[in-house]
C-alpha positions in Angstrom: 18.5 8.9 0.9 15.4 7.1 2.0 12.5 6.7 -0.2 9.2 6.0 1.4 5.9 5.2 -0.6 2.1 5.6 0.5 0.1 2.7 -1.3 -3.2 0.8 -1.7 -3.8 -2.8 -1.7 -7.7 -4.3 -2.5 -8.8 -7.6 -2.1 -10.9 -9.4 -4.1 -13.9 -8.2 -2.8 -12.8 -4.5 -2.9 -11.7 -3.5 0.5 -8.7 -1.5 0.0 -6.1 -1.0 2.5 -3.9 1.9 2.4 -0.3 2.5 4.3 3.6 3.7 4.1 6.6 1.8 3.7 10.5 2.4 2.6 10.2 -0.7 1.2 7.0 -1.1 -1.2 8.3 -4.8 -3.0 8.6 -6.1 0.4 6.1 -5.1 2.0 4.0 -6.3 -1.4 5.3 -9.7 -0.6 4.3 -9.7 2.9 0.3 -8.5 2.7 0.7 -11.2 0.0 2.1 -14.0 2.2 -0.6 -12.9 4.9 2.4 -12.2 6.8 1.8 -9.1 8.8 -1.3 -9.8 11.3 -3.9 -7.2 11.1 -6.2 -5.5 8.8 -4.8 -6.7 5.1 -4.5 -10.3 6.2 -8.2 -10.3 7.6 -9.3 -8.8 4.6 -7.1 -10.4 2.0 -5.6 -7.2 0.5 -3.1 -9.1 -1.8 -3.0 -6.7 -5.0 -1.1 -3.6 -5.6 -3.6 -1.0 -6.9 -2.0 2.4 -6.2 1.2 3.9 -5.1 2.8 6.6 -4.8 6.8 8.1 -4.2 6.6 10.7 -1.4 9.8 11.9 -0.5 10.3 12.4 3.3 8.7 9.9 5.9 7.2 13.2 7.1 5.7 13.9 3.9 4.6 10.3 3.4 2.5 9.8 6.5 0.4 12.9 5.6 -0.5 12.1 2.5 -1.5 8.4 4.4 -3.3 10.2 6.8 -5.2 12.3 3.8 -5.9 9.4 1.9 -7.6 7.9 4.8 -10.1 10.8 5.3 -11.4 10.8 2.0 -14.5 8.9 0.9 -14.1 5.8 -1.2 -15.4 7.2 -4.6 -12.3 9.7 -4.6 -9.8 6.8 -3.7 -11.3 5.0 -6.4 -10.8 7.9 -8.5 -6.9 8.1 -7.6 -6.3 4.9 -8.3 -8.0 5.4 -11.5 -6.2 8.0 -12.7 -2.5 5.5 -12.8 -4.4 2.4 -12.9 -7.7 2.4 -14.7 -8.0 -1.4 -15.4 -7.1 -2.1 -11.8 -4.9 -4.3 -12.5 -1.8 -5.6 -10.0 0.9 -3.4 -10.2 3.0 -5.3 -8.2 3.6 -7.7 -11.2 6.2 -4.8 -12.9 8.7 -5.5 -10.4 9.9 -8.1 -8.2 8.2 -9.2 -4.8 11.1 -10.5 -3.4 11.4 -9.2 1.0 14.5 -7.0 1.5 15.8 -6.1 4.5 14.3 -5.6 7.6 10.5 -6.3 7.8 7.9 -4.2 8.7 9.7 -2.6 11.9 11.0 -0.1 8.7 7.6 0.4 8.1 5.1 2.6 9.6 1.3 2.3 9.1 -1.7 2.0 11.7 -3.3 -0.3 10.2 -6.5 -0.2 8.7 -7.7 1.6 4.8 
């Protein structure tokens, strides 16, 4: 079985992307290679600040879309609560692309 993730990425400056993936180490790797147009590579969100395991895709889009809607000092907040020092969480694991890219992935885009 599948296992899709909703996560953030910030850039330096603080603007924080958010999106869905079956894949979070590759898709890490790509909004760190600038590799997916958009959004992230406009605004540089290169560090893994939050995640989370969702289950179904069904599931995981929802809790994207609910992210979204709520204002920045409760994202903040989330993050907080796994990752106080805000550090990159991408450096526990290996960034290395698997698989397809981001055609597995669905996300619209912007934080």
């Amino acid at each position: 079985m599948k296992e899709y993730y909703v996560y953030i990425m910030a850039s330096r400056s603080g603007v924080l992307y958010i999106g869905v993936t079956n894949n979070l180490s590759r898709r890490v790797y790509e909004h760190k290679k600038e590799l997916i147009p958009g959004f992230s590579q406009k605004y540089k969100t290169k560090k893994l600040v939050y995640f989370e395991n969702c289950g179904q895709i069904i599931d995981t889009i929802a809790r994207e879309k609910q992210l979204k809607r709520w204002r920045r000092e409760k994202k903040d907040n989330l993050i907080k609560t796994i990752n106080p020092t805000l550090s990159d969480l991408s450096r526990s694991f290996d960034c290395i692309p698997t698989g397809n890219s981001a055609q597995d992935d669905k996300s619209d885009g912007s934080g």
